[in-house]
Backbone bond lengths (Angstrom), bond angles and torsions (degrees), N, CA, C in turn:
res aa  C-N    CA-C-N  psi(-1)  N-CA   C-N-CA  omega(-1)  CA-C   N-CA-C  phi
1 X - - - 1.440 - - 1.526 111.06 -
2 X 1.732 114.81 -27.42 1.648 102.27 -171.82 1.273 104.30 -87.86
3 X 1.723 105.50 -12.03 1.885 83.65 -174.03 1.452 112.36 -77.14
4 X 1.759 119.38 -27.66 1.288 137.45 -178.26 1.643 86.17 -44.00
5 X 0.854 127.10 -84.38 1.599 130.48 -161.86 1.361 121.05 -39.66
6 X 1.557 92.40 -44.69 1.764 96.71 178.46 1.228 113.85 -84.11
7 X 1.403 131.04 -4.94 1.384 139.47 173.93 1.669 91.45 -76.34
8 X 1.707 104.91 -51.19 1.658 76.59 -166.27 1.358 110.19 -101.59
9 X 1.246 148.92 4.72 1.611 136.29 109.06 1.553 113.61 9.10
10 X 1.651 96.85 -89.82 1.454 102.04 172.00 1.673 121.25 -26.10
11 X 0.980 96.62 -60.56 1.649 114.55 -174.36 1.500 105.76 -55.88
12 X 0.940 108.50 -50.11 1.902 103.88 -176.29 1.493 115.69 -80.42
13 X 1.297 120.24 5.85 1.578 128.92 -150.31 1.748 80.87 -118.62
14 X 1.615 118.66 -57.96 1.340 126.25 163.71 1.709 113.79 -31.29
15 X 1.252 109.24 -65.42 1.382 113.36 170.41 1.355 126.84 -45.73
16 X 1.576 110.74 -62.27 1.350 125.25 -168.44 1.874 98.67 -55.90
17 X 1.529 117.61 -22.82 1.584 106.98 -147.85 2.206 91.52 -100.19
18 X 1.698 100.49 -19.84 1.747 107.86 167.08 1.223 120.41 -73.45
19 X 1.779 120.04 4.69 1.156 103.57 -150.03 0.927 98.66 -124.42
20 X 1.911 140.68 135.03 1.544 131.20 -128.99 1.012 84.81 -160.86
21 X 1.551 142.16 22.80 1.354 137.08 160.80 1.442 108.03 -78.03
22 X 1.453 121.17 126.30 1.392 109.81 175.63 1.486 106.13 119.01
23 X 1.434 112.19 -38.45 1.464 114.13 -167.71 1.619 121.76 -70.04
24 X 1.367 117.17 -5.72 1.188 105.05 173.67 1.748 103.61 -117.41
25 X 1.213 120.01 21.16 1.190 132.05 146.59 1.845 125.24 -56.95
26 X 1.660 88.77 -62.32 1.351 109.14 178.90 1.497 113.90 -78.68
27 X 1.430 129.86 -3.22 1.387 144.63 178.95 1.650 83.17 -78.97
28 X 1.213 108.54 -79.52 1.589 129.01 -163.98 1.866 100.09 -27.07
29 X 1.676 111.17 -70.57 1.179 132.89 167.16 1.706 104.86 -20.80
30 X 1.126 99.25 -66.63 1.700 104.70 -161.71 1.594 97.72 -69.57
31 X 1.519 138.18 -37.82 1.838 149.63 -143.15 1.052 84.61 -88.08
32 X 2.116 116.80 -53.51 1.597 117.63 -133.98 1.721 100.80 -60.79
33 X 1.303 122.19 -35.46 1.716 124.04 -163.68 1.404 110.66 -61.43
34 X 1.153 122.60 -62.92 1.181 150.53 120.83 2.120 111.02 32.10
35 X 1.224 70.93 -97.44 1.828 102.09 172.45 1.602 104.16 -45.86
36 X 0.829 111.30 -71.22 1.372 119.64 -174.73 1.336 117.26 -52.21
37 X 1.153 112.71 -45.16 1.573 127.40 -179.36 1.818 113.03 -57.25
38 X 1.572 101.62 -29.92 1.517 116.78 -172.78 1.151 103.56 -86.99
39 X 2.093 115.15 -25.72 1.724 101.87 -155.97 1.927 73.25 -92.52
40 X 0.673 144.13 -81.26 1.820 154.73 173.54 1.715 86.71 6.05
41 X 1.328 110.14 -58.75 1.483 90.54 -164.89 1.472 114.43 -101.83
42 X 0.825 127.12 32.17 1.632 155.40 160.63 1.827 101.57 -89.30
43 X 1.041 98.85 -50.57 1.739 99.46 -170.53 1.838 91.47 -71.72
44 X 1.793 106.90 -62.73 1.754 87.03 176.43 0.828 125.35 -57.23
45 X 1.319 149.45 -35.99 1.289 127.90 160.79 1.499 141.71 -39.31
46 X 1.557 102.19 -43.46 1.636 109.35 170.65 1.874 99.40 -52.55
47 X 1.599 98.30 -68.61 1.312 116.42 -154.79 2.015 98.29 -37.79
48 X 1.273 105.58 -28.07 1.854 117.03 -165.15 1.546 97.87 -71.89
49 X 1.440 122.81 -45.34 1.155 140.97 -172.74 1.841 103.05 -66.74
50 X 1.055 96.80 -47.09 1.572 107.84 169.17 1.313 123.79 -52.64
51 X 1.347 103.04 -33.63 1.942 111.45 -176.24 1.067 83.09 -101.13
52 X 1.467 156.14 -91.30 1.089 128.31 -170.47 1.206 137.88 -10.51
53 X 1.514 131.92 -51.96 1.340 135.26 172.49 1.330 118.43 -63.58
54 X 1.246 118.79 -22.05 1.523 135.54 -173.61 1.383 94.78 -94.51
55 X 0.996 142.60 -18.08 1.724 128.33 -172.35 1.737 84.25 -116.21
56 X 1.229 137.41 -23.09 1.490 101.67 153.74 1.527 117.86 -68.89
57 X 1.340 130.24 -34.05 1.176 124.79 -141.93 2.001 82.06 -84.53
58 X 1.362 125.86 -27.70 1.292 128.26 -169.52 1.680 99.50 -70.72
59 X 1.647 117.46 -29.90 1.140 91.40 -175.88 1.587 118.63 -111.29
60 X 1.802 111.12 11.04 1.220 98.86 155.67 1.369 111.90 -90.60
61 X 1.251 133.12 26.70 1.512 130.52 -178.82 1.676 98.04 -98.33
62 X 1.594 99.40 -40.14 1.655 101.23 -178.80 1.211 117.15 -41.15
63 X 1.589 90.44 -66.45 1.795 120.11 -172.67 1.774 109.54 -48.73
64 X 1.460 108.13 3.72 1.722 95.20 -161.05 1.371 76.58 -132.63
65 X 1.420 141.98 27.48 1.481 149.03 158.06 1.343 100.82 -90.23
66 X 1.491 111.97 -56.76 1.733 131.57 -169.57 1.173 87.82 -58.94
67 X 1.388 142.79 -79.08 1.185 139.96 -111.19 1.951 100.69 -84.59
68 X 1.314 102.96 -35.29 1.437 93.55 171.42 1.416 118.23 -84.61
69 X 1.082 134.40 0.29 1.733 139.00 155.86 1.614 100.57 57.33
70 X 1.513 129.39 24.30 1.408 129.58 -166.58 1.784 81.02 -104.22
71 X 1.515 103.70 126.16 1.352 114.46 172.30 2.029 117.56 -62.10
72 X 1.493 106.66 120.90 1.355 78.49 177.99 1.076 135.09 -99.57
73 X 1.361 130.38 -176.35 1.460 121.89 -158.42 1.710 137.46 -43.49
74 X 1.480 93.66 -38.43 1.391 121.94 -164.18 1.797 102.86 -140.47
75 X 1.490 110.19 99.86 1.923 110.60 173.58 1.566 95.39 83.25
76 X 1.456 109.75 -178.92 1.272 129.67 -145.99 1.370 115.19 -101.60
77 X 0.991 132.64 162.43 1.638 137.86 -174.73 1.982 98.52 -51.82
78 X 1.424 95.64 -47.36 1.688 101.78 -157.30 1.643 103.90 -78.09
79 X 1.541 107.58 -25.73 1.667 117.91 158.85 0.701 106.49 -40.20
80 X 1.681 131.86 -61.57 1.372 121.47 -142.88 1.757 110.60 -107.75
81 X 1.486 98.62 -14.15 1.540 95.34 170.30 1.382 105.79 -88.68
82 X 1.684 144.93 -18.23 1.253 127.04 133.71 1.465 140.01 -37.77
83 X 1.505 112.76 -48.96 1.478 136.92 146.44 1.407 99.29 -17.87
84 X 1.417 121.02 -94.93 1.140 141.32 -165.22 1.660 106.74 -41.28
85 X 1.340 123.32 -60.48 1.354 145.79 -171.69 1.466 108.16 -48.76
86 X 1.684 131.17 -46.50 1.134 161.09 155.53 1.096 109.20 -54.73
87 X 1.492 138.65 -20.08 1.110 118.07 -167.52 2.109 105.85 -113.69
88 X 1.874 89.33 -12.36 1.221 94.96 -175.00 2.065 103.51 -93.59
89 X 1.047 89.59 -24.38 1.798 87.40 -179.85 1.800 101.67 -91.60
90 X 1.701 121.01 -6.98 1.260 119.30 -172.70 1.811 106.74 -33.34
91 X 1.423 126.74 -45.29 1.599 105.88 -177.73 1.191 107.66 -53.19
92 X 1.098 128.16 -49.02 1.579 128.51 -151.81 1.311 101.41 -66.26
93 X 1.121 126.51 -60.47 1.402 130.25 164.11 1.473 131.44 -7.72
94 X 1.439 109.23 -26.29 1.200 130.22 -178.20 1.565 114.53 -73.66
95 X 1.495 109.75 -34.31 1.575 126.58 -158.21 1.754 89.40 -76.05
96 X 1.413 99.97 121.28 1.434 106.98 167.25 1.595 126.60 -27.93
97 X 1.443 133.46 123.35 1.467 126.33 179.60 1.481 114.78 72.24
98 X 1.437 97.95 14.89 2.082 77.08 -177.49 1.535 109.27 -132.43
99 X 1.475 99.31 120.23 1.509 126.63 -162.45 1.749 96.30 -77.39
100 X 1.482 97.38 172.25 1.238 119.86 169.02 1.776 116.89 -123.77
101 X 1.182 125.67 140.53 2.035 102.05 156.26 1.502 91.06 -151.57
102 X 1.555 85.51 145.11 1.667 116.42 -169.91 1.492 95.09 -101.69
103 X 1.136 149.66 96.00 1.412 133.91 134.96 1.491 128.97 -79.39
104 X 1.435 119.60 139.78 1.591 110.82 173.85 1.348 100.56 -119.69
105 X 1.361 136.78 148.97 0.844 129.90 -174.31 1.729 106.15 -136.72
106 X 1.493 124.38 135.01 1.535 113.85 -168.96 1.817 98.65 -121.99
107 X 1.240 107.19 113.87 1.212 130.51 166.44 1.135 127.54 -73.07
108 X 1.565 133.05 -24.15 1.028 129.46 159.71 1.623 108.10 131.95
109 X 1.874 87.62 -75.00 1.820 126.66 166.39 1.020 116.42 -149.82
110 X 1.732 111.81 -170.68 0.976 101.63 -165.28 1.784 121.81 -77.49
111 X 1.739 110.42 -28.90 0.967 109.72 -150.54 1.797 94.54 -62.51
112 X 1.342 124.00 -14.61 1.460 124.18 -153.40 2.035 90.47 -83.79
113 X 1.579 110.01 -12.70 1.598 71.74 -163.34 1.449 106.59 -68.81
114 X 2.046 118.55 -167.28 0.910 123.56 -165.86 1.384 134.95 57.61
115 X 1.518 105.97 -14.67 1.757 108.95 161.63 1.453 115.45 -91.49
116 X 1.263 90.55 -156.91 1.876 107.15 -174.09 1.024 109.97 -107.96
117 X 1.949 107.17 6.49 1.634 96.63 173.25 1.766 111.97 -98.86
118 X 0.717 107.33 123.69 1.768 125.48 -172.47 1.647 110.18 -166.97
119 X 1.188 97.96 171.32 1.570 121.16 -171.23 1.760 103.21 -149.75
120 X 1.284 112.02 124.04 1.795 114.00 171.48 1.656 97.56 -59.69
121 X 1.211 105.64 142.71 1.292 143.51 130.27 1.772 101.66 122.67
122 X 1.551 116.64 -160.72 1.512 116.48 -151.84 1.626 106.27 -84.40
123 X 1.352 129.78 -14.17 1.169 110.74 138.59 2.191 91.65 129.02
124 X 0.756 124.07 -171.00 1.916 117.45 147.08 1.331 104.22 -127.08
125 X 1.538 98.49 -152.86 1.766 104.42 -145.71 1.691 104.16 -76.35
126 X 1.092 132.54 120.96 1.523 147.73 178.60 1.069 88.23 90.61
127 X 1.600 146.62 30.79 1.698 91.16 144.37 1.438 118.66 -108.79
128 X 0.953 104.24 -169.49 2.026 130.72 -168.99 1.827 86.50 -74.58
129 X 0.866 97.70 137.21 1.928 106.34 165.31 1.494 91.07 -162.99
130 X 1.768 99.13 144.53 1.233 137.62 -170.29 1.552 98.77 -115.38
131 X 1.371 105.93 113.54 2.025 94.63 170.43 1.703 81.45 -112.18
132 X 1.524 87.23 145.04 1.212 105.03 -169.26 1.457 107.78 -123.78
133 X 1.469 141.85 94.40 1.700 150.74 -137.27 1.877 94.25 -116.44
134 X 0.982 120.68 110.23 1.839 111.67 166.78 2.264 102.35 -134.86
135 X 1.338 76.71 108.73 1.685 75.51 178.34 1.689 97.66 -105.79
136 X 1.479 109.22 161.14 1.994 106.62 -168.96 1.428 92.24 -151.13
137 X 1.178 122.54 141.09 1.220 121.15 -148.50 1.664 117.62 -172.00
138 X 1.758 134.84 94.57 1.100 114.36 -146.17 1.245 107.57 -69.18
139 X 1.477 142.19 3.02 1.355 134.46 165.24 1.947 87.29 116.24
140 X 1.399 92.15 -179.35 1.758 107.06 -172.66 1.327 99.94 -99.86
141 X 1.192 130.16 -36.51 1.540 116.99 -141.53 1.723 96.47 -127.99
142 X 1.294 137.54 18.13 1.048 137.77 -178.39 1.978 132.12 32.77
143 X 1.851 82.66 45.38 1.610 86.35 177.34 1.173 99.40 -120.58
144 X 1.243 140.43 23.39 1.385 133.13 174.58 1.991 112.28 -101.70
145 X 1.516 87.89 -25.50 1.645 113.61 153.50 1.805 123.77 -58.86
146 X 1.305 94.45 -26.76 1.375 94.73 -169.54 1.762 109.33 -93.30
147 X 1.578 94.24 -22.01 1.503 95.92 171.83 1.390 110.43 -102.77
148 X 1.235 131.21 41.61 1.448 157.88 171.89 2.018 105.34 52.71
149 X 1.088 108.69 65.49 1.345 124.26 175.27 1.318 125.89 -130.93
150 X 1.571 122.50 72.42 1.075 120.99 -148.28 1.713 121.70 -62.08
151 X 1.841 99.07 -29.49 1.328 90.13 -174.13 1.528 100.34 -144.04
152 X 1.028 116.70 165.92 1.472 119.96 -171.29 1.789 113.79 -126.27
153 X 1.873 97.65 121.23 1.638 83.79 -170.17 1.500 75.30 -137.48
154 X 1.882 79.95 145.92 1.615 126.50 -177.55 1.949 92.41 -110.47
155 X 1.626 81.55 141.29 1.753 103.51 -165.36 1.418 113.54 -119.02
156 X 1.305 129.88 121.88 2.058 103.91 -179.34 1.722 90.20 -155.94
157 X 1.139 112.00 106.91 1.422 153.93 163.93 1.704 97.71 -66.67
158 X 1.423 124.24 103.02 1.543 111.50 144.48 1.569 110.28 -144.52
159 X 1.927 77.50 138.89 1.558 97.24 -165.18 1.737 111.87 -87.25
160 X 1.182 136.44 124.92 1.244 139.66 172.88 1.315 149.05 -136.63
161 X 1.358 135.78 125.54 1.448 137.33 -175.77 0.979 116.14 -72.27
162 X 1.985 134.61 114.33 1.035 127.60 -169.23 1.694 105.79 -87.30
163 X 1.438 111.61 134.51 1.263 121.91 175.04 1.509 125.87 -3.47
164 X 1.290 151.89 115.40 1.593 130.16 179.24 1.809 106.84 -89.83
């Protein structure tokens, strides 16, 4: 009677180990997390590269407000190179939680940058001004969260001589 059993044990164990229905189900199962996780962070990455280019392009737009020192029509130099700054990152703006800050900072010249001697705002004719652009932003696709990075900030420093 025990070999009957273990003969057909055997026998169904034979079967069960030919039988390949299913297996690229459970491939899929085990790949799909995986896969996804790479194409998700393929898209944040572009999308990062994307805000990046846009918070330079916002702060050479600033820097080319300063540099002509011609008052404009309506509000203040630093209005309108905020104005401007806001209007070039305006999509991003959209993404839940993610700030912008405009600082300008007027140094005078050159030898002053990097100290503590400065004065806020765009500066008059020859001096040094620093626009200073930081947008932070938890990202689109929530994988920068998953590798414990809650928020993501883009930086753009441009240094400039306002017109004499």
């Amino acid at each position: 009677m025990k070999a009957g059993v273990v003969c057909a044990s055997q026998r169904f164990l034979n079967r069960l180990t030919r039988e390949d229905g299913g297996v690229s189900a459970i491939e899929f199962a085990i790949a799909s997390p995986l896969v996804f996780i790479l194409v998700l962070g393929t898209v944040e990455l572009a999308v990062d590269m994307s805000i990046d280019a846009t918070v330079q392009m916002a702060a050479q737009s600033a820097s080319r407000v300063g540099l002509t020192v011609t008052p404009p029509s309506s509000g203040t130099r630093e209005a309108q190179a905020k104005s401007i700054v806001l209007s070039v990152l305006g999509g991003w703006l959209k993404v839940p939680r993610t700030t912008v800050t405009v600082t300008e900072l007027d140094y005078g010249n050159y030898s002053n940058l990097g100290t503590s001697s400065y004065s806020a705002g765009a500066g008059a004719y020859g001096d040094v001004v620093s626009y200073n652009i930081v947008l932070t932003t938890p990202g689109v696709s929530g994988i920068p969260q998953l590798f414990g990075v809650p928020m993501l900030t883009f930086q753009r420093n441009f240094i400039v001589q306002n017109e004499k």
